[in-house]
N, CA, C, O and CB atoms as a CASP TS submission, in Angstrom:
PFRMAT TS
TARGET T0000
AUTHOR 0000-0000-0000
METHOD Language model
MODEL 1
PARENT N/A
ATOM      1  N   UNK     1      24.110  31.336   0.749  1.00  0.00           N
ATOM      2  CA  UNK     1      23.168  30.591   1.596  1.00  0.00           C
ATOM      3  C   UNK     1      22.090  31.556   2.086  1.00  0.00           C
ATOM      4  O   UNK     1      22.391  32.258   3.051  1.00  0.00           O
ATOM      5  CB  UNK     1      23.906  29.909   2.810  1.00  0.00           C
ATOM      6  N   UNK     2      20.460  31.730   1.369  1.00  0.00           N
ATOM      7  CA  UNK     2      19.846  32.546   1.961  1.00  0.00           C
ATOM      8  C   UNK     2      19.036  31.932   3.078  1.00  0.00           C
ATOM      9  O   UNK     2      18.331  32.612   3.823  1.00  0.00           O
ATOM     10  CB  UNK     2      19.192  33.221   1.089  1.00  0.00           C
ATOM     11  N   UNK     3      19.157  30.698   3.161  1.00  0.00           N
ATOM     12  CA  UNK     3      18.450  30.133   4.412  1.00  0.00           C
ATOM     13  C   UNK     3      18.957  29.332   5.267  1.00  0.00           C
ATOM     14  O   UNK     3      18.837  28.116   5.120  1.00  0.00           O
ATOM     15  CB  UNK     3      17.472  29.523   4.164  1.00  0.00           C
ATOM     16  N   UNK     4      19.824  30.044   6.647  1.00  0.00           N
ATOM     17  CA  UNK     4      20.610  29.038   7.417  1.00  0.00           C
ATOM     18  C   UNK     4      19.598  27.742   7.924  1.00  0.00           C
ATOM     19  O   UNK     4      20.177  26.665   8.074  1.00  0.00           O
ATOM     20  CB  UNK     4      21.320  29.853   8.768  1.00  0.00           C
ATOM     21  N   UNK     5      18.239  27.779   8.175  1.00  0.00           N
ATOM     22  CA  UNK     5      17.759  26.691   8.596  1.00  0.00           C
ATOM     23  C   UNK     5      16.678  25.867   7.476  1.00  0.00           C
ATOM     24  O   UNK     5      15.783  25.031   7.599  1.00  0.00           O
ATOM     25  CB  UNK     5      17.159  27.096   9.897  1.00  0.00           C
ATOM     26  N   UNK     6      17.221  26.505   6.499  1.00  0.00           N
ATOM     27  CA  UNK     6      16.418  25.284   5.495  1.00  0.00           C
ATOM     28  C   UNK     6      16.633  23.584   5.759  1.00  0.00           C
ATOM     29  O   UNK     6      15.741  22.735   5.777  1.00  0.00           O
ATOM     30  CB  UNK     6      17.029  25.513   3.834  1.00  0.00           C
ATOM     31  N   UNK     7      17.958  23.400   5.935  1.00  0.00           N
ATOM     32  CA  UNK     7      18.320  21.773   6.171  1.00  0.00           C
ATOM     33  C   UNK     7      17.360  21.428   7.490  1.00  0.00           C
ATOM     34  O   UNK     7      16.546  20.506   7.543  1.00  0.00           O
ATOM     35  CB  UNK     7      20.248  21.444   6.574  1.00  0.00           C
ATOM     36  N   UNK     8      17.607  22.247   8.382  1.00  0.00           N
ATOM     37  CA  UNK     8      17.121  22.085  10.061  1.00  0.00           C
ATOM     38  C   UNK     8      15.523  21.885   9.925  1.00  0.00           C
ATOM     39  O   UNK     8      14.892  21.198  10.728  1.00  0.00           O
ATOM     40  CB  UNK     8      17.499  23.704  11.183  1.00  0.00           C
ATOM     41  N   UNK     9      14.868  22.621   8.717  1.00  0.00           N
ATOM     42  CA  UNK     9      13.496  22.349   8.801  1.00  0.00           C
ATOM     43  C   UNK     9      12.913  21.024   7.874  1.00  0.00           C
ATOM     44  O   UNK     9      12.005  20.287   8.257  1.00  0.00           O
ATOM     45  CB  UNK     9      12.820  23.681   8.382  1.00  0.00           C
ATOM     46  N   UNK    10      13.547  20.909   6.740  1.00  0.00           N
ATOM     47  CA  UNK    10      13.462  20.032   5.613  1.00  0.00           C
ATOM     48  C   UNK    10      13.861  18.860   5.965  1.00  0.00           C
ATOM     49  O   UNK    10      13.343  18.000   5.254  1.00  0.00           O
ATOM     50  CB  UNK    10      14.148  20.412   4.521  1.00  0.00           C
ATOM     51  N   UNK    11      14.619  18.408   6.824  1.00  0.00           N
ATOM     52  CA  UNK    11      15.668  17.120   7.183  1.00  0.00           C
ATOM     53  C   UNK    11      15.408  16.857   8.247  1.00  0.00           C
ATOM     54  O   UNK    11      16.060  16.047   8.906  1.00  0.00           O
ATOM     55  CB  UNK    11      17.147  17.236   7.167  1.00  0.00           C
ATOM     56  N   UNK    12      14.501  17.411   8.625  1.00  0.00           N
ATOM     57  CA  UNK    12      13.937  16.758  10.487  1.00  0.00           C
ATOM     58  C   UNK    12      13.806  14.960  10.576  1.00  0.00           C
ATOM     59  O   UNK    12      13.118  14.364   9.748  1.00  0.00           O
ATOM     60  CB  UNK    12      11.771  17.471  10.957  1.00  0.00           C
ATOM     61  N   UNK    13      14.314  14.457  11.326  1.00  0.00           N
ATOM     62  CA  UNK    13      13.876  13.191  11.401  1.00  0.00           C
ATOM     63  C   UNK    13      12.165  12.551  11.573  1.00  0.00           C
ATOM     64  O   UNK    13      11.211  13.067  12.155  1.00  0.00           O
ATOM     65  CB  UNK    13      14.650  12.849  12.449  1.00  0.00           C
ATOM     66  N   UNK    14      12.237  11.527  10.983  1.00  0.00           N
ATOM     67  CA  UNK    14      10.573  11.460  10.958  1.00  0.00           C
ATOM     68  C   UNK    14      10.438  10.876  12.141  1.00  0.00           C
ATOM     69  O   UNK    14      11.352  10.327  12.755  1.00  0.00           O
ATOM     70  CB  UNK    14       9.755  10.589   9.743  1.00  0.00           C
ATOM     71  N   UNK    15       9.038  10.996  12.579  1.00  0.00           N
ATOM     72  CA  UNK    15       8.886  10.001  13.944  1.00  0.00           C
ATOM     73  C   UNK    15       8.639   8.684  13.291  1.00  0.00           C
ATOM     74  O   UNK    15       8.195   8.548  12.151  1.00  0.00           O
ATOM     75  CB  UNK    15       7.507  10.403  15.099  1.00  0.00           C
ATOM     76  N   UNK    16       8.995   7.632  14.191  1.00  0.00           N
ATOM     77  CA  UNK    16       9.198   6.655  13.843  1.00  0.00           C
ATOM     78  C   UNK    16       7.557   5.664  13.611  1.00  0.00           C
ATOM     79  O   UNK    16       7.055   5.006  12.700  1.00  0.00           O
ATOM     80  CB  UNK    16      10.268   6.275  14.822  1.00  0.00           C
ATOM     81  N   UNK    17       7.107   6.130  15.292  1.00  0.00           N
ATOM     82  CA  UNK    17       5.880   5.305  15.612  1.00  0.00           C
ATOM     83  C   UNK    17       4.880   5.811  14.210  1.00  0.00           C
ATOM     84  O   UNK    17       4.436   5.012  13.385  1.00  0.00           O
ATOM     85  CB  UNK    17       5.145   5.751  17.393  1.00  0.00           C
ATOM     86  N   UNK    18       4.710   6.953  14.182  1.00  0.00           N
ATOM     87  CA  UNK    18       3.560   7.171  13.412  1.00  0.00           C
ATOM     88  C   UNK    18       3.692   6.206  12.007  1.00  0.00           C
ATOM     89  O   UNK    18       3.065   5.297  11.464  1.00  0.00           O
ATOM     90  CB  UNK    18       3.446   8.816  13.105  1.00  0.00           C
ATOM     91  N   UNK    19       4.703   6.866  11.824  1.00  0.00           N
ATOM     92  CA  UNK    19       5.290   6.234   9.939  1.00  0.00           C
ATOM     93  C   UNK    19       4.619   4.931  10.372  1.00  0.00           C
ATOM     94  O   UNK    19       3.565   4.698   9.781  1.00  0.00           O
ATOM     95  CB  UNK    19       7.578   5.990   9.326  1.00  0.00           C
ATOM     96  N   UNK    20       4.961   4.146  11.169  1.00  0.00           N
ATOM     97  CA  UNK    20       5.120   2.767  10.610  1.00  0.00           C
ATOM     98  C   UNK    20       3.657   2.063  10.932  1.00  0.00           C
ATOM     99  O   UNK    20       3.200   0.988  10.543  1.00  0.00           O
ATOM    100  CB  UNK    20       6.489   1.917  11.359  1.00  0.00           C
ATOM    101  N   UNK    21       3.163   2.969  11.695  1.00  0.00           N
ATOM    102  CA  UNK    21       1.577   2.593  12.224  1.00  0.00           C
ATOM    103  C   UNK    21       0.840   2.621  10.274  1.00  0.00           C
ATOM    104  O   UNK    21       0.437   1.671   9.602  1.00  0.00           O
ATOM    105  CB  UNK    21       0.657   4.394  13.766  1.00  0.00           C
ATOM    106  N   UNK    22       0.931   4.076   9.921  1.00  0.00           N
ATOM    107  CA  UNK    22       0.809   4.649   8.802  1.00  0.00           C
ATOM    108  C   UNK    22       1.084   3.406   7.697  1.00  0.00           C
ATOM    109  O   UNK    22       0.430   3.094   6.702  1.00  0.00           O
ATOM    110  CB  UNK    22       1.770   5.905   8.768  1.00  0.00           C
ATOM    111  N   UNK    23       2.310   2.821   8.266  1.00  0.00           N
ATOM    112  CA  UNK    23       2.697   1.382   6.870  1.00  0.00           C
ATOM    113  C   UNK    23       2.363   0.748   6.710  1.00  0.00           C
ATOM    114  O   UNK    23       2.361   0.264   5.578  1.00  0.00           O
ATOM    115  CB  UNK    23       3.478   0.600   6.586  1.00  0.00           C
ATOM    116  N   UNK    24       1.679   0.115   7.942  1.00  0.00           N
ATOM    117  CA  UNK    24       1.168  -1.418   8.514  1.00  0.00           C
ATOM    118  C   UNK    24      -0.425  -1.061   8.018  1.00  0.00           C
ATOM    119  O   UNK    24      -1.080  -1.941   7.460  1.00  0.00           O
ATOM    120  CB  UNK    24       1.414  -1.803  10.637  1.00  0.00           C
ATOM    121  N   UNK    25      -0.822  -0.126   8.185  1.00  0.00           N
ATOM    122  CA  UNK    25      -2.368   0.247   7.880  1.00  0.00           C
ATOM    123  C   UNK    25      -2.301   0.068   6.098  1.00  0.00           C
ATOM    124  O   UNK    25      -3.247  -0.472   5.524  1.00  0.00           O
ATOM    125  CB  UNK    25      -2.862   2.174   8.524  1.00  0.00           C
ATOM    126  N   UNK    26      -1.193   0.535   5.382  1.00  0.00           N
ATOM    127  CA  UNK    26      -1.055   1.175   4.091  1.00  0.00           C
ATOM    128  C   UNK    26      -0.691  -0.641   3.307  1.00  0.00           C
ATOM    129  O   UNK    26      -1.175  -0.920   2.210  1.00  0.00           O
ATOM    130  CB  UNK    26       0.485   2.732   4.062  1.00  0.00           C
ATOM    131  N   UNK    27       0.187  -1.661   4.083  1.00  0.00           N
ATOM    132  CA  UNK    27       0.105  -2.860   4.043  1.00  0.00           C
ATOM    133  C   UNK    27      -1.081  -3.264   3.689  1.00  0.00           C
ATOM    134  O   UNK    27      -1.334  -3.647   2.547  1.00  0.00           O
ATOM    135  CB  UNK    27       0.462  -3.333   5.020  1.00  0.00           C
ATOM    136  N   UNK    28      -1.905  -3.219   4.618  1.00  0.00           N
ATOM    137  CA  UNK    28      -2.652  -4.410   5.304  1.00  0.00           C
ATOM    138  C   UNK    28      -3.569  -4.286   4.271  1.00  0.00           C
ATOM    139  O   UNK    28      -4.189  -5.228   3.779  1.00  0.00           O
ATOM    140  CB  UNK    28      -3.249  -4.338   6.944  1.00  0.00           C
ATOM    141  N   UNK    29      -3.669  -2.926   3.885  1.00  0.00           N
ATOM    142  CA  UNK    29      -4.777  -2.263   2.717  1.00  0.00           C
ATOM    143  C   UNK    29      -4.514  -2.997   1.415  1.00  0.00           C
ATOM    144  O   UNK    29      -5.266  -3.695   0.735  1.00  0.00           O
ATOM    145  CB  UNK    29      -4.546  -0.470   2.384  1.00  0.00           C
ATOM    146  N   UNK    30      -3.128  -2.620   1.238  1.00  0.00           N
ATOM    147  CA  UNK    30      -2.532  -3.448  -0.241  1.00  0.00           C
ATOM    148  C   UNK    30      -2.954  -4.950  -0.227  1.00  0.00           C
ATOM    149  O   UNK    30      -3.326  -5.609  -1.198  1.00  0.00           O
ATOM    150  CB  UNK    30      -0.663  -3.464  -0.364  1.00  0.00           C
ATOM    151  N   UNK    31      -2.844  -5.288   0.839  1.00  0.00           N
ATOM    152  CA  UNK    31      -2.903  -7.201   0.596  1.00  0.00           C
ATOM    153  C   UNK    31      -4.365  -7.344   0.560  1.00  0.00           C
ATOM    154  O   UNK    31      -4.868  -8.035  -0.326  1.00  0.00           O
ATOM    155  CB  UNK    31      -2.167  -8.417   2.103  1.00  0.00           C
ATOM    156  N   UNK    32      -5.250  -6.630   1.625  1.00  0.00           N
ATOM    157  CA  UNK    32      -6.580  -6.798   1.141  1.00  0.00           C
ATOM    158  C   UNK    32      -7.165  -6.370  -0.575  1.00  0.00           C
ATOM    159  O   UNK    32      -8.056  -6.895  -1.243  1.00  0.00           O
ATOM    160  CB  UNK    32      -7.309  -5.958   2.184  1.00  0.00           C
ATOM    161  N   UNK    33      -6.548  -5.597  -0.789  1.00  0.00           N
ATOM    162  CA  UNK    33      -6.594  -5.492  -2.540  1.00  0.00           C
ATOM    163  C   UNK    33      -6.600  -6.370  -2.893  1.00  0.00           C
ATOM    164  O   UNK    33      -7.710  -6.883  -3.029  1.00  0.00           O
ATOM    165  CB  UNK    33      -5.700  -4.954  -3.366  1.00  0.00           C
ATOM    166  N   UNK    34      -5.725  -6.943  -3.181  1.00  0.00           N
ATOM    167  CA  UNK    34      -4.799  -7.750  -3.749  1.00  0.00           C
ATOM    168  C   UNK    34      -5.365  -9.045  -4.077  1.00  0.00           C
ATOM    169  O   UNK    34      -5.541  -9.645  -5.137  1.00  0.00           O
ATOM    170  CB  UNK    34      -3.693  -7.873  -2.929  1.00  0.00           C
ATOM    171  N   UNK    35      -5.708  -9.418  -2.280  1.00  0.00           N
ATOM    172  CA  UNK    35      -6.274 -10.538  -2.370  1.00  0.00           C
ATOM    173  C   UNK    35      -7.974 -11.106  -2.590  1.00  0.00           C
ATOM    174  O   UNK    35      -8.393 -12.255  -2.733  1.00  0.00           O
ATOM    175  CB  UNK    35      -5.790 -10.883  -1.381  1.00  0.00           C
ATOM    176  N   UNK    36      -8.777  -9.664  -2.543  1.00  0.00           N
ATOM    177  CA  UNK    36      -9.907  -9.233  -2.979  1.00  0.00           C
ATOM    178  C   UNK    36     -10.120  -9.324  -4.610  1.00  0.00           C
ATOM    179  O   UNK    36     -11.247  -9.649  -4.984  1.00  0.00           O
ATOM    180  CB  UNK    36     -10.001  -7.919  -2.459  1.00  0.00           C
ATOM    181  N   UNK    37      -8.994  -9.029  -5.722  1.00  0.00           N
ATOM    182  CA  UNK    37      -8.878  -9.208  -7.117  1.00  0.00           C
ATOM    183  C   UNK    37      -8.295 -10.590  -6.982  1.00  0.00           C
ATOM    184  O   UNK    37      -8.896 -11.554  -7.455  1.00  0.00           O
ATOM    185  CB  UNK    37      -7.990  -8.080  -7.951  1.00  0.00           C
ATOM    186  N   UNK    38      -7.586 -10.671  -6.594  1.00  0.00           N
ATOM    187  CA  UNK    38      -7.363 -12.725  -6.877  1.00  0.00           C
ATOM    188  C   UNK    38      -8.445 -13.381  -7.317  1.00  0.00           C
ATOM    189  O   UNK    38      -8.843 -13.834  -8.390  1.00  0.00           O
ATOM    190  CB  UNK    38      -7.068 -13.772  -5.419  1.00  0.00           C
ATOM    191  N   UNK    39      -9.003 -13.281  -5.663  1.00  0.00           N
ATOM    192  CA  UNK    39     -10.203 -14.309  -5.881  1.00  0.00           C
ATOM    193  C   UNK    39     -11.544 -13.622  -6.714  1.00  0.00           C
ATOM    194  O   UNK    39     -12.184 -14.323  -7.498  1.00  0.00           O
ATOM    195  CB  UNK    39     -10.747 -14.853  -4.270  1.00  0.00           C
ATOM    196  N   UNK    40     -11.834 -12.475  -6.518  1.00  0.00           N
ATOM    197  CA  UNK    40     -12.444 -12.305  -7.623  1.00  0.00           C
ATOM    198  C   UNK    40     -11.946 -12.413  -9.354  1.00  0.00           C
ATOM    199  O   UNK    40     -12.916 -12.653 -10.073  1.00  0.00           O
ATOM    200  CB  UNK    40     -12.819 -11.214  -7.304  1.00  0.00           C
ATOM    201  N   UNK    41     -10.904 -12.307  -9.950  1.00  0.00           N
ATOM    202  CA  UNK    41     -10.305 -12.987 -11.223  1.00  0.00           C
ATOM    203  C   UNK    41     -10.645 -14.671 -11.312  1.00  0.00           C
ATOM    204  O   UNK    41     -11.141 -15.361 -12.203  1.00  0.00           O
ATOM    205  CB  UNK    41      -8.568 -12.745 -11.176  1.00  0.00           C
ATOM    206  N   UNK    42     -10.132 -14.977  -9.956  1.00  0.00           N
ATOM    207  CA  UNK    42      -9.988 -16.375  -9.625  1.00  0.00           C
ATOM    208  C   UNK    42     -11.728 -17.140  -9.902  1.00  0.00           C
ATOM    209  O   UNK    42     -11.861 -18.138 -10.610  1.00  0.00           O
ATOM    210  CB  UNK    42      -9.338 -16.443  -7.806  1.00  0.00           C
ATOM    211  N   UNK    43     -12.862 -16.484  -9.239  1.00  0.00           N
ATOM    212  CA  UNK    43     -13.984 -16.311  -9.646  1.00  0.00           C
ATOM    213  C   UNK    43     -14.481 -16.748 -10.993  1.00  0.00           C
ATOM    214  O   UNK    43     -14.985 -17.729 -11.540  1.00  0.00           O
ATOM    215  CB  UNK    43     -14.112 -15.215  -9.485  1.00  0.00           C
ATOM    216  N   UNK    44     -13.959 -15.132 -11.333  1.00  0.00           N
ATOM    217  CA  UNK    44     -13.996 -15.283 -13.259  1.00  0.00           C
ATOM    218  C   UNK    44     -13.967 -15.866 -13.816  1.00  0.00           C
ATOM    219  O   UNK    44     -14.860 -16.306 -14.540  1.00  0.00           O
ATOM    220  CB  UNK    44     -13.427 -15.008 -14.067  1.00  0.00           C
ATOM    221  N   UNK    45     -12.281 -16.295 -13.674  1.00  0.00           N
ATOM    222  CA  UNK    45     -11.720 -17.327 -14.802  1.00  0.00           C
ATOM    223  C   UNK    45     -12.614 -18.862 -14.357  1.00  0.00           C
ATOM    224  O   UNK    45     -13.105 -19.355 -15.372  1.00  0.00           O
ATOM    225  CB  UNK    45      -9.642 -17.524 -14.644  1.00  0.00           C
ATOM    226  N   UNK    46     -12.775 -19.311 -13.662  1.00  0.00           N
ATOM    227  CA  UNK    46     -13.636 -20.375 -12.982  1.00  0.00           C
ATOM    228  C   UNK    46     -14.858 -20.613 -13.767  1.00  0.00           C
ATOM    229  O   UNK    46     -15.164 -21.621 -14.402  1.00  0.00           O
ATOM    230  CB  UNK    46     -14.046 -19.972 -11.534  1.00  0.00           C
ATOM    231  N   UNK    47     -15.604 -19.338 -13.589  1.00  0.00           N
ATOM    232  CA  UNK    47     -17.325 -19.384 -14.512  1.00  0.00           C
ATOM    233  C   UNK    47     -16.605 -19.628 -16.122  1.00  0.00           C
ATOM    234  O   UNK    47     -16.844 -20.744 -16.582  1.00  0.00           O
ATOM    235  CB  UNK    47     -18.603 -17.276 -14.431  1.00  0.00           C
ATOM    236  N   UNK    48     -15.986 -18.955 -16.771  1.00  0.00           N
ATOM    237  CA  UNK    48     -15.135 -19.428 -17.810  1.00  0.00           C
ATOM    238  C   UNK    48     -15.200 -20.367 -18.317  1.00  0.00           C
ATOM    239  O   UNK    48     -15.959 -20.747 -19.209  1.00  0.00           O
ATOM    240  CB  UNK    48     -14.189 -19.480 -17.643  1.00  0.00           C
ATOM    241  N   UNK    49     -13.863 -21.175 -17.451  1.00  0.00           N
ATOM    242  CA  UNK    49     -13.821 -22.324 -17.807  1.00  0.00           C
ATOM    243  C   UNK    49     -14.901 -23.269 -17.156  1.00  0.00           C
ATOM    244  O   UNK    49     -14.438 -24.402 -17.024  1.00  0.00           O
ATOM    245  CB  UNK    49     -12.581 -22.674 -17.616  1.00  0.00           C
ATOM    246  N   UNK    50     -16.171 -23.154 -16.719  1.00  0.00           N
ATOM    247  CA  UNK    50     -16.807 -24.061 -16.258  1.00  0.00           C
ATOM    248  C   UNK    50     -17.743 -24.178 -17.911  1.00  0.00           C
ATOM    249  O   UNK    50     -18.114 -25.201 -18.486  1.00  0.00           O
ATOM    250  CB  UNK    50     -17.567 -23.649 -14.651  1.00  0.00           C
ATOM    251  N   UNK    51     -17.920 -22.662 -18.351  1.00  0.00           N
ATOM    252  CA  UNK    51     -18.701 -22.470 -19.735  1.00  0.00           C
ATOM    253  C   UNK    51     -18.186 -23.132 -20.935  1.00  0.00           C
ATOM    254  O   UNK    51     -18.970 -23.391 -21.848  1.00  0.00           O
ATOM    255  CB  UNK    51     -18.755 -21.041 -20.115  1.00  0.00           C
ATOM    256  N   UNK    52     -17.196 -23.371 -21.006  1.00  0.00           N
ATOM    257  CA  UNK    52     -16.449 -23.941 -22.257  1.00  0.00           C
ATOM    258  C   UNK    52     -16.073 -25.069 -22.302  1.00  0.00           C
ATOM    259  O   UNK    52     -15.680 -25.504 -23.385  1.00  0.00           O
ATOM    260  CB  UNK    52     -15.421 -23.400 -22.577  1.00  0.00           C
ATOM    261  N   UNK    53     -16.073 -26.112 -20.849  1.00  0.00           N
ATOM    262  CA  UNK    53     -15.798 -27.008 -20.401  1.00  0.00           C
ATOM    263  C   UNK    53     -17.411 -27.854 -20.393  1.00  0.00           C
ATOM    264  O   UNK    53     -17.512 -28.988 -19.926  1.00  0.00           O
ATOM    265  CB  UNK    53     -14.986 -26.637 -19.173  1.00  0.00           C
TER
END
């Protein structure tokens, strides 16, 4: 064992508040994606089929 506090530094518990502030931001981001390519696909496919129709 050349490092008695490797575990003690590596294995620290995370804080809780930050992480999850950090998740909800990292969320909120994903669904605005998400739902930003929908409706733009949704868009798309629309002019599409309005052209062929």
């Amino acid at each position: 064992m050349q490092n008695k506090n490797y575990y003690r530094e590596f294995n620290k518990p995370i804080h809780q508040n930050h992480v999850n502030m950090d998740d909800t931001i990292f969320k909120i981001f994903i669904a605005v994606v998400l739902l930003s390519l929908s409706l733009l696909s949704y868009g798309f496919w629309d002019a599409i089929i309005n052209l062929f129709s």
